[in-house]
N, C-alpha and C positions, 0 to 999 in steps of 0.2 A: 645580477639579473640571470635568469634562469635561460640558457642557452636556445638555440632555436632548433636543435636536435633532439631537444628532449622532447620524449611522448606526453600524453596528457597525464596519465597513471603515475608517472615518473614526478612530473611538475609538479604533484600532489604536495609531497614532502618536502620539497625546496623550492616554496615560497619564499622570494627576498622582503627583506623591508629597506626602506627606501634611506637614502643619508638624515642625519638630522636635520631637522627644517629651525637653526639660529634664526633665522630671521620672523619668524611666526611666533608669535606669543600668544601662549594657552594660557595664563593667567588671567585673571579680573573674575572678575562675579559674575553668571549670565542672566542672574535675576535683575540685575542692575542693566543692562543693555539692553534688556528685552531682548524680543526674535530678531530684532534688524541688526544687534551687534553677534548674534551668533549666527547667523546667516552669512555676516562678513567675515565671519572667522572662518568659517566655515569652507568658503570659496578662497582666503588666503591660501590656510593648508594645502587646497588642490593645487595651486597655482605653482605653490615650494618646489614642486613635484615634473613641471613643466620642463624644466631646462634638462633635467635630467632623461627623459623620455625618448622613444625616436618614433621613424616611422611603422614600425615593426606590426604583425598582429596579433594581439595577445587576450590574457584574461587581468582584469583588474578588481581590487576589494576593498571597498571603503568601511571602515571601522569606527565605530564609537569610543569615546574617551575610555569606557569602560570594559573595551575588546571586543567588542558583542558586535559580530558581521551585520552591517547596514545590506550591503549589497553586493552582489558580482555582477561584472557584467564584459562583456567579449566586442572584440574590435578589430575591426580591418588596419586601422589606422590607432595606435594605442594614441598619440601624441595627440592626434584632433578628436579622439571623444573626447578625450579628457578633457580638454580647452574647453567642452562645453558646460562642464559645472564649472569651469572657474567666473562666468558669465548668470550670476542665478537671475540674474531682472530677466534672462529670457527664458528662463526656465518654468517649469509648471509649479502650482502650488507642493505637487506631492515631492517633487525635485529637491526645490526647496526645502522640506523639513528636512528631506534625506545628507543633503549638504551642512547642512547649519548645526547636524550630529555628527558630523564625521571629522574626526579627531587625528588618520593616520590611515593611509594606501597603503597599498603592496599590488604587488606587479609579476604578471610573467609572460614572456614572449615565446612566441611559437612557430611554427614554421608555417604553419597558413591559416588561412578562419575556420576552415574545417574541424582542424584540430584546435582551433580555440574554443571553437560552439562546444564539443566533446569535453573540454574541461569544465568550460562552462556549466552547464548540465551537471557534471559531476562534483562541483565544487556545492552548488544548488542544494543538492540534495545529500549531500555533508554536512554544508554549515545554516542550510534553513536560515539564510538571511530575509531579515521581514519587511523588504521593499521590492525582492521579488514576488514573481507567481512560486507558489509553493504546494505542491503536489504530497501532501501529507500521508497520505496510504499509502507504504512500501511495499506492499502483502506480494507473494510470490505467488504464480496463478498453476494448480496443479494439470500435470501430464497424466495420459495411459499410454505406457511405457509396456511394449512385448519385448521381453528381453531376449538378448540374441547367445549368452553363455550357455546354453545346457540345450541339449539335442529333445525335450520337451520344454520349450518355451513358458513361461509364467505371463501373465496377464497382471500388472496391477495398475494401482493411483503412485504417481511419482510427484512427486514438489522438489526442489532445488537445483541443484546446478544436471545439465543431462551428463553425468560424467558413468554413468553405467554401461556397458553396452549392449543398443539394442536399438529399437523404432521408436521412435517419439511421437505422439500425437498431439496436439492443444496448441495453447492453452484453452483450459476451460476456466468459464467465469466463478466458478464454486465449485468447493469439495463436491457439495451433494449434485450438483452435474455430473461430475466424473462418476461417481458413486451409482447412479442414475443408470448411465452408458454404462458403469463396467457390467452389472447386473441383466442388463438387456443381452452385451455383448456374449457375457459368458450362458445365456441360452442359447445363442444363436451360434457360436463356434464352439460349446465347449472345450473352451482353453482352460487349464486350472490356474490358480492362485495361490494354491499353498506355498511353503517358502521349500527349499532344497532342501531341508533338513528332517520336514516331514513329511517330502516325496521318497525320502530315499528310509525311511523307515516303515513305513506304509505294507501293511498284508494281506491287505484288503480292502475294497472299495470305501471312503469314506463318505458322509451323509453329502455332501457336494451333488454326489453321481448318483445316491439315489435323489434326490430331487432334481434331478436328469439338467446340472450346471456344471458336468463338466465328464467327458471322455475315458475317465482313470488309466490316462498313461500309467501310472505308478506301477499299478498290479498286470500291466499288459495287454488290456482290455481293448486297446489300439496300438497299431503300427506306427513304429515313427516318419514312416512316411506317407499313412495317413494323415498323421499328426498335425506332419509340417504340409500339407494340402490345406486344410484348416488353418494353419495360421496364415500363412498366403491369404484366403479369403479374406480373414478378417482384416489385415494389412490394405488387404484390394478395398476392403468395405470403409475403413479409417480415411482411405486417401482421397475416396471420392465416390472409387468407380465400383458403386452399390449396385445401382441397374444391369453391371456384368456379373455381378456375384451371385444375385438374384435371377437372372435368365441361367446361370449354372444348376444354381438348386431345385428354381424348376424343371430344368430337364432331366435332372437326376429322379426328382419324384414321380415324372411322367413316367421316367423306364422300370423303377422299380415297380409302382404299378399295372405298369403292364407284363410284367415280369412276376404279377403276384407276391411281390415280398412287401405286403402294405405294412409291415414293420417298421421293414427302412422308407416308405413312404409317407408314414404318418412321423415320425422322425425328422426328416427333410420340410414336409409340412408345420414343423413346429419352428423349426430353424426362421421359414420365410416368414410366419407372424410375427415373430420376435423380431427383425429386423422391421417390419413394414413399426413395428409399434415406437421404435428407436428414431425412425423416418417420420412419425407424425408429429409428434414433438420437436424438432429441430428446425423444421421450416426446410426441406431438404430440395437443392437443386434452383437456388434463386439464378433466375437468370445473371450470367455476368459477373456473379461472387462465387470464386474459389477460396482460394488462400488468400484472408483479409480480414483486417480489423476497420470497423466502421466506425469513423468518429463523427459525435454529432456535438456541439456546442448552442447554448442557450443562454443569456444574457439578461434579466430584469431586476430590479433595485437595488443593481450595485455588487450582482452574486451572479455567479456562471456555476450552471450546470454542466460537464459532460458525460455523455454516453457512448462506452465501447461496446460494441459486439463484436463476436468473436467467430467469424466464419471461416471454418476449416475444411476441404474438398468442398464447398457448396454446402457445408453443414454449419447449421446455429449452434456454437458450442457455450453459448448464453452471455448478456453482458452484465455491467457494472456501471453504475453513476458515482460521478467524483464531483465533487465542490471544491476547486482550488482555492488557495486562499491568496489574494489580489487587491491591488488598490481597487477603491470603486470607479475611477476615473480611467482605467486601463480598457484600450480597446480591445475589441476581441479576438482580432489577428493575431495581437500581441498575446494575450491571455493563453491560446489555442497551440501557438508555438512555445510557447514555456513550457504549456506540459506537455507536447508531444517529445520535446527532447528528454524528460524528464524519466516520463513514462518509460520509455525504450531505453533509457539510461543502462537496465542492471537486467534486459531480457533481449531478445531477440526480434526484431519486428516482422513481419512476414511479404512476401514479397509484393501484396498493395497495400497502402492507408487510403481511403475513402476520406473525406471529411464532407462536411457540409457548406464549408468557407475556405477559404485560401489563409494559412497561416501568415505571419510576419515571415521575411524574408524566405519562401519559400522553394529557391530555386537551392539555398544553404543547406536548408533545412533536410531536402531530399538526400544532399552530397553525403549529409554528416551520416544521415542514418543508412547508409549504401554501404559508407566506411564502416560503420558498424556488426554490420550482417553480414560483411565479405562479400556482399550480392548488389546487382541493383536494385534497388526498393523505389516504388512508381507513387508517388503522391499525386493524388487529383481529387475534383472536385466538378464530381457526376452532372450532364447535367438532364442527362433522360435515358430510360431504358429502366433494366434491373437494378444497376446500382440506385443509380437514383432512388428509386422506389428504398432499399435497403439504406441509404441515407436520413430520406423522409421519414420513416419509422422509427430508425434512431431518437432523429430532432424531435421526432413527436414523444418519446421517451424522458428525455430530459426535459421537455416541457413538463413531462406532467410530475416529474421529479421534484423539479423546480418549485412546482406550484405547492407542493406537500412538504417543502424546506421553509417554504416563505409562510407557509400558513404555521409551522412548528413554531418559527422565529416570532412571528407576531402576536403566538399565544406567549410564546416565554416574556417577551419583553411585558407584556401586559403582566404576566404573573412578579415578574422582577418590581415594575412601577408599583403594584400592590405591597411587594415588600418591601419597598424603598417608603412607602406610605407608612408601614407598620413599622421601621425601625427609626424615623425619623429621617430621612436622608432627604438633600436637598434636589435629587434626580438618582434615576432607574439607576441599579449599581449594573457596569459593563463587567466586573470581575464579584464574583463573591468564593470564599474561601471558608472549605467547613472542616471541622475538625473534630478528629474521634482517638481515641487512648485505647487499645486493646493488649490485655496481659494475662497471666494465671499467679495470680498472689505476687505478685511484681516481677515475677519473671518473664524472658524474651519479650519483656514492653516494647512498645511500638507506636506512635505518633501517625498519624495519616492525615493528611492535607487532600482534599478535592477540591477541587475548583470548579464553577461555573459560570455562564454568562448566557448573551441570548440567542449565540448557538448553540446552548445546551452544556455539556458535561466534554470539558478540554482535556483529554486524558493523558496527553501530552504533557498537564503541565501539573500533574498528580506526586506529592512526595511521599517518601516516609523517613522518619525518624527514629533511629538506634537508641532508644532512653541509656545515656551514659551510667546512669548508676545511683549521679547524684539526687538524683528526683524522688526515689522511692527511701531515704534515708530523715525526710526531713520526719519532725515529732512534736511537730503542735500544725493545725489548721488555719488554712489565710487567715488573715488579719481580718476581721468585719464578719467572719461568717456567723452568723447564727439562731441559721432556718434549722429547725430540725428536720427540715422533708429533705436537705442536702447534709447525711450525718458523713464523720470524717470519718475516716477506715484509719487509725495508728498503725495499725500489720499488715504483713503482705502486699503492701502496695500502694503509696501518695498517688493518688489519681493527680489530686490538684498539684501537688509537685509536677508532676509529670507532664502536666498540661501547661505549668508556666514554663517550664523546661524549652517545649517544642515553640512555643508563642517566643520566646526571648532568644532562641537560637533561630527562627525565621527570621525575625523580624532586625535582628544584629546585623544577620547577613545582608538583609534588603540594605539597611544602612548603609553599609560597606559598600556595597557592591553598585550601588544605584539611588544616592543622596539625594538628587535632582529630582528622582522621580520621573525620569521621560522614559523609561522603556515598557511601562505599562501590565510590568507584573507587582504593583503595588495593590493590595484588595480596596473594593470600595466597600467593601461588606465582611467581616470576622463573623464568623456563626461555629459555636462551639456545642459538643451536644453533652451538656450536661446543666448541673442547675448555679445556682449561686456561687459555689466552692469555684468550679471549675473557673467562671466570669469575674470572680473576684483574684483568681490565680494570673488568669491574662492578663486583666487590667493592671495586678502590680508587677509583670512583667513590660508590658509597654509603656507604664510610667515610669521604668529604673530608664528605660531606653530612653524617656525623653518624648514621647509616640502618644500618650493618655488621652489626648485632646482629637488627636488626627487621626486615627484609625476607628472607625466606627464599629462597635463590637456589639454580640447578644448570642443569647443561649439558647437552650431549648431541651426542658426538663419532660421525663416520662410525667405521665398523667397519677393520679394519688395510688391509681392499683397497677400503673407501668403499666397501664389501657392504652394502643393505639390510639389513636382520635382527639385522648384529653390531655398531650403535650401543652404546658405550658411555656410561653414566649416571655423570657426575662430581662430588660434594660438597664443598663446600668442609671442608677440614680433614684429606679423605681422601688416604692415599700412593696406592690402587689406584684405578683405576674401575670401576664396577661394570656386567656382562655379564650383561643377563638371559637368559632362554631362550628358543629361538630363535621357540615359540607362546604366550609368555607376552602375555595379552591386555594387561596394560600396556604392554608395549614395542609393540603393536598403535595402543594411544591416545596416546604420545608420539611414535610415526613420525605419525600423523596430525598433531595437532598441528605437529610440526616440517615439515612438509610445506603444511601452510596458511601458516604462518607463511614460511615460501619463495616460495609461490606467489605470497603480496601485497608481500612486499620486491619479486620481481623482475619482479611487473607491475608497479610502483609505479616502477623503476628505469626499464621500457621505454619507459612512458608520458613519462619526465621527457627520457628519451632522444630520444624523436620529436619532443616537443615544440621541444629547440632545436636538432636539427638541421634543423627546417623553420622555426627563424626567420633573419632575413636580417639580416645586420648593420648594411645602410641605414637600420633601423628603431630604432639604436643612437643617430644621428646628430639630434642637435639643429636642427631645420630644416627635414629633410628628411622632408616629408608624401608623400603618397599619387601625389601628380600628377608632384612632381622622381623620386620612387621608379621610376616607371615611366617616366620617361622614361631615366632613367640605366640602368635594366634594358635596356631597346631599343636602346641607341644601343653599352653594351659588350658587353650579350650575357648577363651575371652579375655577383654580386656580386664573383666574384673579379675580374671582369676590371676593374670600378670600383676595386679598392682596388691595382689597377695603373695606373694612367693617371696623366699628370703633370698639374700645373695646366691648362698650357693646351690639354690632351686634354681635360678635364673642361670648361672653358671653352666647348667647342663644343657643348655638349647645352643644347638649348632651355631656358632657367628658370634655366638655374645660372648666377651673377655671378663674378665674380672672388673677391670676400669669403666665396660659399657653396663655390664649388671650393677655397678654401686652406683652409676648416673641414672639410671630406673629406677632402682629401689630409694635413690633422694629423689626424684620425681615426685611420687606416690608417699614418700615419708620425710617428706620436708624437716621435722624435727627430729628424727631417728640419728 
C-alpha cells in the first residue's frame, strides 16, 4: 500500500495491486451465467479485498478482465465504500454493470480526502475510465502575457505553462479572443510584439509603427520611461482598473489641447476609442464579477451541457461549452463536481467559481481547489445581484447549446437508422467504422480508421495503420473479383492487400483484446471506401478471423466518372450496386463519412511522408552521433554526397577513424 505521506503526484506511479484473491474463481463461461452470475462474481472479487483494507482515505480502481479502467473513485473511509459494491442488490442498475466487469482493484491511501479528491481528478483524467464523468477537452486556454525580461516589454499570446517572466492575463476562451484583445490592446498602448531578436536589429521604424500599433522603442522613438508608463497602463487596464486609465488619458488630452499640441491630442484621443471598442465587446464592469469563472450546467435527455465564462478584472474574456461524457442516470451535483475537479485539474482556478447549482460534496470540493491554487478559492452559488444576473446568462447559454447538440444528435441517429435501413441492420449502428488506404505507388501506405456514431465523429477513437510491407507484395487479385469498374493495380501498390491487411490486423486485435465484446469498441457498421476488390479483401480477412457472419460490412465505390453524387453502395452477396438519388440525405452522410475517412488516411500518409524524407540516413549508422553527423555533413556537403565517398575520402573528415569510415562506407555499400 502506498504510504500516507505520499503526495498525489507521487501516488501516481506507485499503485499497489492487491494479494491474490485464491479464493475467487474467474473461471467458467459468462455466457453460460448470464448477468446474475457475473454480477456475483463480480461483487466476490470486491469482497477478496475487504479484509485487507482499513480505515484509511484513499483513491480506489476497479478494472476489467481485460485492464481497461472501469472507474476511480475517492473515500473518506477506503474500508466502507468499498463494502458498498460488495452488496450490488443495493446498488443502482449502472453500479451494477460496473461491478459485474470488474475483474481486480488497486488501491491507494492518503493522508486526507483532500488529497484524495486531487488524485482522484488526476487519475480521471489519465486513465478516462468510462463509468466516470469524463471531461474530454484538455485544450490549454491561452494567456497575454507582457513580459517582464527586457527594459521594452513585448506584448504577446502566451499558451502553456506561465514559466516566462512577466504578467499573466486570462485565460481567454479562444485564440481569436486573445488575438482580438492583443490588436485592440496594441492601439491603445502601443507596446510592440516583435521578438528580441528583431528589436535588437531594427534601424528603422517597422510597418507596426507606421500603422500607428506600436511606439518603436527599437529606433528610440520613445523613452524607456515613457515606455514603462505605457506598460503600467495597460497592466492597470488588464487588471480591471480601465476607468482609472481612461480618466488619465483624458486628462492628458484635455492639457495637450489646451496646450495646442493637438498632435498629442488626437493621439491620446485615438488611444481612448480603442479602448472604449475593447470595453464594448467584453461586457465590461458586471457588477459583482471580478476575477471568476462562471459555471453554468444544463441537464435534458440524458446529456449535460456546461458553460464557462471567463471574467477577468470585471472583463468577459469569452466562454466555452463542454458536454461531459456521463451516465444518463447521474445527478447533476454529481456530474458538475466531476468536472469542476477535472477542469481545474492542469490550470489554476481563480479566486471565485460561480456556478448555478451546488456541486456534490461541496464544502471538499472548495478545500481541494484552495489546495490547488495556494489561495482560498470561494465557491458559491448566486443567488441575486450581478452575479446572479452573470450565472443566468451562462444557464441560458448552455440551454441553447444544449438544444443545438440534441437537435445534431437527432438528425444523426435518424441519418444512421437510414443507413441501418440501407445496409440491412437489425437497429441504428451506435458505432460505424470507415476506412481509407492512402499511398504513392505503395509507399509510406497508410490504413485509417474513423469512427462514428450519434454524437457524430469520436476522434478519440480514430487509428492509423503502418502497412507492414506485406500487403503491397501480393500478385494476383481477391479471389471473386471480377468487375472490371474495380481493376487490380499488380505495381506499385495492392490496394486490396492493403486493405485486408488493416481489416485483419484490427479485427485480431479486437479478438485478443475484447472476445466478450463488452467494451463497445466492436463496430456495428464496416464501411470501406472503395469498390468490390476492396469488400472482397475484408471479407476474406474477417472470414480467416472467424468474424464473416458477425461483422456487418459494405463499400462505397466512386460514381462511373469518379462524379461526386454517383457513389455507388455495394453488399456483400449483391450481383448490382446500389445508386442512391442524387439529394438523398444518406448518400449526403456516407460522402461525409467517406470524406473524413480520406481526409485522415491521407494526412496521416503526409505526415509519415515528411517525417522520412527529412530523416537523414547518417542517423541509420551505429556510431555516428551528433558531432561526426555534422562534420561529415560539412565536409561532403549531403548525405548523398557521404554515401559516395570512398574510405580514404571519408578518412579525411575530422573524428572519423579508419574502423568508423569502413562501418559507413558498408552502410551505403553493403556488398562492396
Amino acid at each position: 500500500m502506498a504510504g500516507k505521506n505520499q503526495t498525489p503526484t507521487d501516488a501516481l506511479d506507485s499503485i499497489p495491486a492487491m494479494p491474490d484473491r485464491d479464493s475467487v474463481s474467474m473461471d467458467g463461461d459468462d455466457a453460460a451465467g448470464g448477468s446474475e452470475r457475473r454480477l456475483t462474481r463480480g461483487a466476490a472479487v470486491v469482497k477478496s479485498y475487504l479484509g485487507h483494507l482499513g480505515s484509511d482515505p484513499g483513491v480506489y480502481r476497479m478494472i476489467s478482465a481485460d485492464g481497461e479502467p472501469l472507474y476511480v473513485g475517492k473515500a473518506h473511509n477506503l474500508k466502507r465504500r468499498v463494502t458498498t459494491y460488495s452488496r450490488p442488490e443495493r446498488l443502482p442498475i449502472r453500479l451494477q454493470r460496473m461491478v459485474a466487469e470488474t475483474a481486480t482493484m488497486e488501491f491507494v491511501t492518503c493522508a486526507n480526502e483532500v488529497e484524495a479528491l486531487l488524485l482522484e481528478n488526476n487519475l480521471i483524467k489519465r486513465l478516462m475510465p468510462r463509468y466516470n464523468v469524463l471531461l474530454r477537452d484538455d485544450k490549454t486556454f491561452p494567456d497575454i502575457l507582457i513580459r517582464g525580461d527586457h527594459p521594452y516589454p513585448q506584448i504577446v499570446k502566451h499558451r502553456g505553462a506561465r514559466d516566462v517572466k512577466g504578467d499573466y492575463f486570462g485565460p481567454f476562451a479562444s485564440a481569436g479572443s486573445v488575438n482580438r484583445t492583443l490588436n485592440v490592446l496594441q492601439r491603445a498602448f502601443l507596446l510592440r510584439n516583435c521578438s528580441d531578436g528583431v528589436f535588437r536589429g531594427r534601424s528603422r521604424p517597422c510597418l507596426q509603427y507606421q500603422i500607428k500599433r506600436c511606439s518603436a522603442p527599437c529606433v528610440g522613438y520613445i523613452s524607456e520611461t515613457d515606455y514603462a508608463a505605457t506598460v503600467e497602463q495597460a497592466k492597470a487596464f488588464l487588471s480591471g482598473r480601465s476607468q482609472e486609465v481612461k480618466d488619465a488619458l483624458a486628462t492628458g488630452m484635455q492639457k495637450a489641447s489646451e496646450s495646442l499640441d493637438f498632435e498629442q491630442a488626437a493621439k491620446l484621443r485615438d488611444r481612448l476609442r480603442a479602448m472604449a471598442q475593447v470595453q464594448s465587446s467584453q461586457d465590461i464592469n458586471i457588477e459583482g464579477v471580478g476575477d471568476a469563472d462562471v459555471v453554468a450546467l444544463e441537464q435534458r435527455g440524458g446529456q449535460s451541457c456546461i458553460q464557462v465564462f471567463f471574467y477577468r478584472g470585471g472583463r468577459n474574456n469569452g466562454n466555452r461549452a463542454y458536454f461531459p461524457s456521463h451516465d444518463k442516470q447521474m445527478e447533476a451535483g454529481t456530474v458538475l463536481a466531476g468536472f469542476l475537479g477535472q477542469f481545474y485539474e492542469n490550470r489554476p482556478p481563480p479566486k471565485d467559481v460561480i456556478v448555478n447549482l451546488a456541486p456534490a460534496q461541496m464544502d471538499l470540493l472548495v478545500e481541494a481547489l484552495s489546495v490547488k491554487a495556494g489561495r482560498r478559492v470561494a465557491l458559491a452559488v448566486p443567488q441575486r445581484g450581478g452575479r446572479r444576473k452573470a450565472v443566468e446568462h451562462a444557464a441560458e447559454n448552455a440551454r441553447e447549446a444544449l438544444d443545438r447538440r440534441l437537435a445534431e444528435s437527432s438528425s444523426q441517429r435518424r441519418l444512421l437508422a437510414s443507413l441501418a435501413e440501407l445496409a440491412g441492420l437489425d437497429a441504428p449502428p451506435e458505432r460505424v467504422e470507415v476506412y481509407d488506404n492512402s499511398h504513392i505507388s505503395g509507399r509510406q501506405a497508410i490504413g485509417g480508421m474513423i469512427v462514428a456514431g450519434p454524437e457524430g465523429f469520436t476522434k478519440g477513437q480514430y487509428r492509423k495503420f503502418n502497412i507492414r510491407g506485406e500487403a503491397t507484395t501480393a500478385a494476383s487479385a481477391p479471389v471473386g473479383l471480377s468487375d472490371a469498374a474495380a481493376p487490380y493495380v499488380p505495381s506499385g501498390g495492392d490496394d486490396y492487400a492493403m486493405t485486408r491487411e488493416v481489416i485483419q490486423r484490427r479485427f485480431a486485435r479486437a479478438l485478443k483484446e475484447d472476445p466478450e465484446r463488452t467494451s463497445g469498441v466492436w463496430p456495428d457498421l464496416v464501411i470501406l471506401d472503395g469498390g468490390k476488390g476492396q469488400l472482397s479483401a475484408a471479407l476474406e480477412a474477417l472470414e480467416e478471423l472467424g468474424l464473416a457472419d458477425e461483422v456487418p460490412v459494405m463499400a462505397v465505390a466512386k460514381g462511373p466518372e469518379r462524379e461526386a453524387g454517383r457513389e455507388r453502395v455495394i453488399l456483400p452477396g449483391t450481383e448490382e450496386p446500389i445508386l442512391l438519388p442524387p439529394r438523398d440525405p444518406v448518400l449526403y452522410f456516407i460522402q461525409r463519412l467517406r470524406d473524413e475517412a480520406h481526409r485522415f488516411a491521407i494526412g496521416s500518409h503526409r505526415k509519415r511522408r515528411a517525417k522520412e524524407q527529412a530523416a537523414n540516413p547518417l542517423d541509420e549508422i551505429p556510431g555516428i552521433g551528433a558531432k561526426r553527423k555534422k562534420a561529415l555533413m560539412l565536409y561532403f556537403g549531403s548525405a548523398k554526397g557521404v554515401s559516395r565517398a570512398s574510405i580514404a575520402d571519408l578518412e579525411k573528415v575530422d573524428g572519423i577513424s579508419n574502423a568508423v569510415a569502413r562501418k559507413i562506407f558498408g552502410h551505403f555499400h553493403p556488398t562492396g
